[in-house]
N, C-alpha and C positions, 0 to 999 in steps of 0.2 A: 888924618883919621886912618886907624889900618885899616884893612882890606874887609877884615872880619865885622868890624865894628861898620861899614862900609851897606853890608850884606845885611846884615841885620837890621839897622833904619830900614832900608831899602823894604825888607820882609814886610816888618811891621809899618809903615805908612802905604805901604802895595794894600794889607791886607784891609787895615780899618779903612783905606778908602774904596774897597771893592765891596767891603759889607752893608755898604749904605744901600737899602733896601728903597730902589728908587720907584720902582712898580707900585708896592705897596703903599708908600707915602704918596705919589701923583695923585692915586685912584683914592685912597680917602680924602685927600684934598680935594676932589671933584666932585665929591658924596656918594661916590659909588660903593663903601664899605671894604672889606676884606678880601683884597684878588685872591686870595689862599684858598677860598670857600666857593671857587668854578672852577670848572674845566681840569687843566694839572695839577692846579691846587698850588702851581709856585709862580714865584715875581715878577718872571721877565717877561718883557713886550710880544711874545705871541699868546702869552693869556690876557696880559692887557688889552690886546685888540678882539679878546672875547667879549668884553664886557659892548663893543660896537663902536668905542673910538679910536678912532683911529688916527687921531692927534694926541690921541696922550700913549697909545703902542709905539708911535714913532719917537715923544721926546722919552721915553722908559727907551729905549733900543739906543736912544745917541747919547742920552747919559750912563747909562749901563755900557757901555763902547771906552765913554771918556773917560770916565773912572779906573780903566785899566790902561788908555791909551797915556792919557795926560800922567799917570805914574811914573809907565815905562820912560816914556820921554822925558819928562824933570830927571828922572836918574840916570837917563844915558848923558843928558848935555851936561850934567855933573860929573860923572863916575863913571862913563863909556859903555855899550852896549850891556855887558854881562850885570852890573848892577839894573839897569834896565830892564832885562827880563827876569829877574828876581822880582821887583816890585811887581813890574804885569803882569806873572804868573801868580803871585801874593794875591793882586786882586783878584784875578781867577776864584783863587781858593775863598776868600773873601765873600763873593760873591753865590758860589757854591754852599758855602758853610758858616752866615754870618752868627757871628759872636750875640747879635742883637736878637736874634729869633730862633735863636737855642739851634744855632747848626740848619736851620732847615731853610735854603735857597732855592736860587735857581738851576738853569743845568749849564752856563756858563758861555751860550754861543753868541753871543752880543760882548762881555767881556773877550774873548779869544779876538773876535773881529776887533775890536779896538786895540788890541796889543798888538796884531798884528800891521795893521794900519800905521803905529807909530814905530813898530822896531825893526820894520823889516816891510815897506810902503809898496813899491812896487810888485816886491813876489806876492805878499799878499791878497792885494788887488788881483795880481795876472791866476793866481791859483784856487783863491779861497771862493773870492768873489763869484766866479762867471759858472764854478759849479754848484754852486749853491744856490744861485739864482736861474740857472738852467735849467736843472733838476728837480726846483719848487714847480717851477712853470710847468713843465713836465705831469708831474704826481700829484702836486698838491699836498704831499706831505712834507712838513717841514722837519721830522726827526731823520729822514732819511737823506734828505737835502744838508741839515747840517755834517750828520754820520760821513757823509763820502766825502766835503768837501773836506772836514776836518783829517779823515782819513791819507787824502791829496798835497794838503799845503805840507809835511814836514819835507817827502820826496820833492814837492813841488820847488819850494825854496831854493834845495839844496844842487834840482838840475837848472835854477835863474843864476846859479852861482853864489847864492850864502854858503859861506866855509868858516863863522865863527861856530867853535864847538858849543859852548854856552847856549845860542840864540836855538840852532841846530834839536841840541838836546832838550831845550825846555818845549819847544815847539813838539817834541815829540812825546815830550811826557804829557804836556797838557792835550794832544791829540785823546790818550789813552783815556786820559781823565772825562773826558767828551763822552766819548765810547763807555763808561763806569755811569756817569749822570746819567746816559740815557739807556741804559739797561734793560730798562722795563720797555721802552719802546723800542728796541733793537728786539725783545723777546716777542714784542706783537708784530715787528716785520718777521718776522723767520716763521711766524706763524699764519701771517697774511691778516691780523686783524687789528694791524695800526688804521686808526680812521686818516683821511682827505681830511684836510683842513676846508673847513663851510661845510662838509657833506653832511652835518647832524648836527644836531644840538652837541655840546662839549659834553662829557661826563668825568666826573674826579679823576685823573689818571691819564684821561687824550694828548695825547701827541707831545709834541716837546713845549718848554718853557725857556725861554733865553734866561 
């Protein structure tokens, strides 16, 4: 198969398997209705665990993970790294933007943790993980916890010793892309009036959405 043709599976099975709207389906499967309609208003497991469970915020976060992880990896053990992060970043955008619900997703930080978990294991863990999980502990905002750790891993990777350009540069664009999702709450941090996660009741718009 050429290279092109290679790139492009890869694209399109990344993308349709990152748009599977897993938040949304959990929570109506549970009778809880339309996660769209609390808190952020989108799919992923930190508004799911608005609704108070928090066994179904956990399996929306590892399936939101796997769907970009499990990409990456069937296409690396195929087609070596750089087809790999085509698809994990596909599901990214997928994810971000599904085809299913007219474009309007999540903000991608549960798919990023999964691709990077599969493409790139170790720097990931050592970079992505321990600031984001620091920094929650910390603040208790999770848009700013995702923001910096996302911010950390492309640098981070690259001082654990990643030197494919591919892996490098997608990690860096999909960093950006972090940073565009969460927009609206990077404009409430500069402005000091992103909520704590628990500190209120949620309102359309609060904090981040994986």
């Amino acid at each position: 198969m050429p290279d092109w043709a290679m790139y492009a599976l890869a694209a399109v099975a990344g993308y349709l398997s990152g748009s599977i709207p897993f938040g949304l389906v959990i929570t109506r499967a549970a009778g809880l209705g339309d996660i769209r309609a609390i808190g952020s208003g989108n799919i992923g497991a930190t508004n799911v665990l608005r609704t108070g469970r928090k066994d179904l915020a956990l399996a929306t976060f590892l399936l939101d993970s796997l769907k970009a992880g499990l990409a990456a990896l069937g296409f690396t053990l195929w087609a070596g790294p750089e087809a790999g992060m085509v698809a994990g970043a596909s599901a990214f955008l997928g994810h971000c933007y599904p085809v299913w619900l007219k474009f309007k997703g999540g903000k991608g930080v549960a798919t990023y943790a999964g691709l990077l978990i599969f493409i790139t294991p170790l720097k990931g863990l050592l970079v992505g993980a321990p600031i984001w999980l620091g920094l929650f502990a910390l603040t208790r905002i999770s848009s700013l916890s995702a923001l910096v750790a996302a911010a950390a891993v492309p640098p981070g990777a690259w001082l654990l010793g990643e030197r494919n350009p591919v892996v490098l540069g997608g990690l860096a664009a999909l960093s950006v892309l972090v940073f565009w999702t969460h927009r609206a709450n990077l404009g409430r941090l500069l402005n000091g009036t992103e909520p704590r996660f628990g500190a209120s009741k949620a309102k359309p718009g609060d904090s981040t959405g994986t």
